[in-house]
N, C-alpha and C positions, 0 to 999 in steps of 0.2 A: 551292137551294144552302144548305146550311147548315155553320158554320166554328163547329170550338169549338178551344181550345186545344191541342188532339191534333191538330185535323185541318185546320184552313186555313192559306192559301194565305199564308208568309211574304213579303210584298213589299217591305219592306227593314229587312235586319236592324241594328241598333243604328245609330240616325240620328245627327245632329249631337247632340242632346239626350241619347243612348244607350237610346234606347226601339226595339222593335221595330214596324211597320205589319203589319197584318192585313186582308185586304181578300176580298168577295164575289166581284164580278168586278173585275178591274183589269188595266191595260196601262201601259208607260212604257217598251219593249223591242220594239217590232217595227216590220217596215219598211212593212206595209201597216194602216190601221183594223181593228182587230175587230169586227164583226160579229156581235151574235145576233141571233139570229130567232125570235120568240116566237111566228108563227103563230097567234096568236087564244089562244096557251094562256096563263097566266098564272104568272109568276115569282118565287117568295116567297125570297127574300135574309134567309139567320137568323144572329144571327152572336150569342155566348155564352161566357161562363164564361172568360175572360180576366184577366190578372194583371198586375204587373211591370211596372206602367206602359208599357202593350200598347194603342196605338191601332188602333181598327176602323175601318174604311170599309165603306159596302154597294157603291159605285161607286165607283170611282177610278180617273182619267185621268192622268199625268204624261210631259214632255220632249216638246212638242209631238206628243203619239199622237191617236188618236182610238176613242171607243166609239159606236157606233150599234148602238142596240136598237131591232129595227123589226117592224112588223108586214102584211110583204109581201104575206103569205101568206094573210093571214086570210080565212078565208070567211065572207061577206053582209057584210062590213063590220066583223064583232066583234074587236075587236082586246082583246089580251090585257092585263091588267095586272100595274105590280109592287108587291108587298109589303117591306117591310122593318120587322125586326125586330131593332135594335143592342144590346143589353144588355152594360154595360160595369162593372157595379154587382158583379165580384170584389174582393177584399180587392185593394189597389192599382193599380186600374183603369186604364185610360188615359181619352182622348176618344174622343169619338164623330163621325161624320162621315157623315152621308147618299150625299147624291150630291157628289162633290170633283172637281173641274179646276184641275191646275197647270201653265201654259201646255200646255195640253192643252183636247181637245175631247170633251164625252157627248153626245149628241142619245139621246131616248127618245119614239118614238113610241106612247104609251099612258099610262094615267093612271098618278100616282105615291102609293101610302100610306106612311107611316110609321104603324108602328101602336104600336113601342115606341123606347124611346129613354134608357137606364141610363149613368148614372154614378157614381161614388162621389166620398169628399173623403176618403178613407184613402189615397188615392197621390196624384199630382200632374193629377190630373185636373181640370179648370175647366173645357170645354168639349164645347158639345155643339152643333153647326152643322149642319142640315137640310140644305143646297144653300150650298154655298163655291164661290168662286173664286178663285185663290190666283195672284199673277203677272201679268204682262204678257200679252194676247193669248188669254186662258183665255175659253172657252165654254161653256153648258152651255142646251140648248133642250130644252123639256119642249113634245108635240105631246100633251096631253091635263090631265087634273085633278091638282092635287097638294092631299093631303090629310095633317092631320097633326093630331092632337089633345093640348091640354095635359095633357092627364090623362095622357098617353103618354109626356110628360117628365119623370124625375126624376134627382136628383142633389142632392147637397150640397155648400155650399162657401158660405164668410162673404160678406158684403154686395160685400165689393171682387174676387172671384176669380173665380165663378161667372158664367158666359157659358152662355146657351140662346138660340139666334140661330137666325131662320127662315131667312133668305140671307144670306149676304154676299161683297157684292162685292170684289174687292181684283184692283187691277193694272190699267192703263191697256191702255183699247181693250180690256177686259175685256166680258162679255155673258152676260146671263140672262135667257132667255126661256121666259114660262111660259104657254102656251096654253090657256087653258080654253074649254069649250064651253058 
């Protein structure tokens, strides 16, 4: 999947703040879970070249929905993995956002990389959060490795602005579960 400015998937236009969300996969609109199925193959989430204080997500759940990335299908056991790649580092960027649940549920059966992860401090960007939870009753279970490298995080912004956070939890009866093997 990959989402540049021309081509990904608007998920909600002009929020409370007036910025636009941009997102890889995401749900917050339907009456049953979505469902993909990775089958052993493996999922690189590329998202780029964004502006106008334009936040990304690679994953994003919202209004009690649910994502399950699973790997049913796999044969001999190989289950697939995912990549992601956030670069948010356009002339007035937004945040960044890995995998996000707001009272919403992701379940991800397979290891998780982040391998890039861009910001700037020419727009009003401060943040950059790996795995969020946002709200009351938000979930997010990881059923393999999560991997993510400092060198993979950059951004600017003064001593009091600048947030690079690996999880964070927010919102009672909240949960994140991260299964390594």
């Amino acid at each position: 999947i990959k989402g540049t400015m021309n081509n990904a998937r608007l998920l909600i236009s002009n929020n409370a703040w007036g910025n636009n969300l941009y997102g890889g996969i995401a749900v917050f609109a339907k009456d049953n879970p979505v469902k993909v199925e990775m089958a052993g193959h493996n999922l690189n989430i590329q998202m780029s070249g964004f502006n106008n204080n334009h936040d990304i997500y690679g994953i994003f759940a919202r209004n009690q929905k649910e994502i399950n990335i699973t790997n049913e299908t796999a044969t001999g056991g190989k289950k697939g993995a995912i990549t992601m790649s956030l670069d948010n580092s356009a002339n007035d960027g937004g945040n960044v956002y890995g995998i996000y649940a707001d009272t919403a549920k992701v379940s991800i059966d397979g290891d998780v990389t982040i391998t890039k992860a861009a910001t700037t401090s020419n727009g009003y960007a401060k943040e950059f959060t790996a795995i969020k939870t946002e709200n009351p009753g938000s979930e997010i279970d990881i059923k393999g490795k999560f991997t993510m490298s400092g060198k993979s995080i950059t951004g600017k912004g003064d001593l009091y602005t600048a947030r690079h956070v690996a999880v964070s939890l927010k919102g009672n009866r909240s949960k994140i579960h991260i299964h390594s093997a």
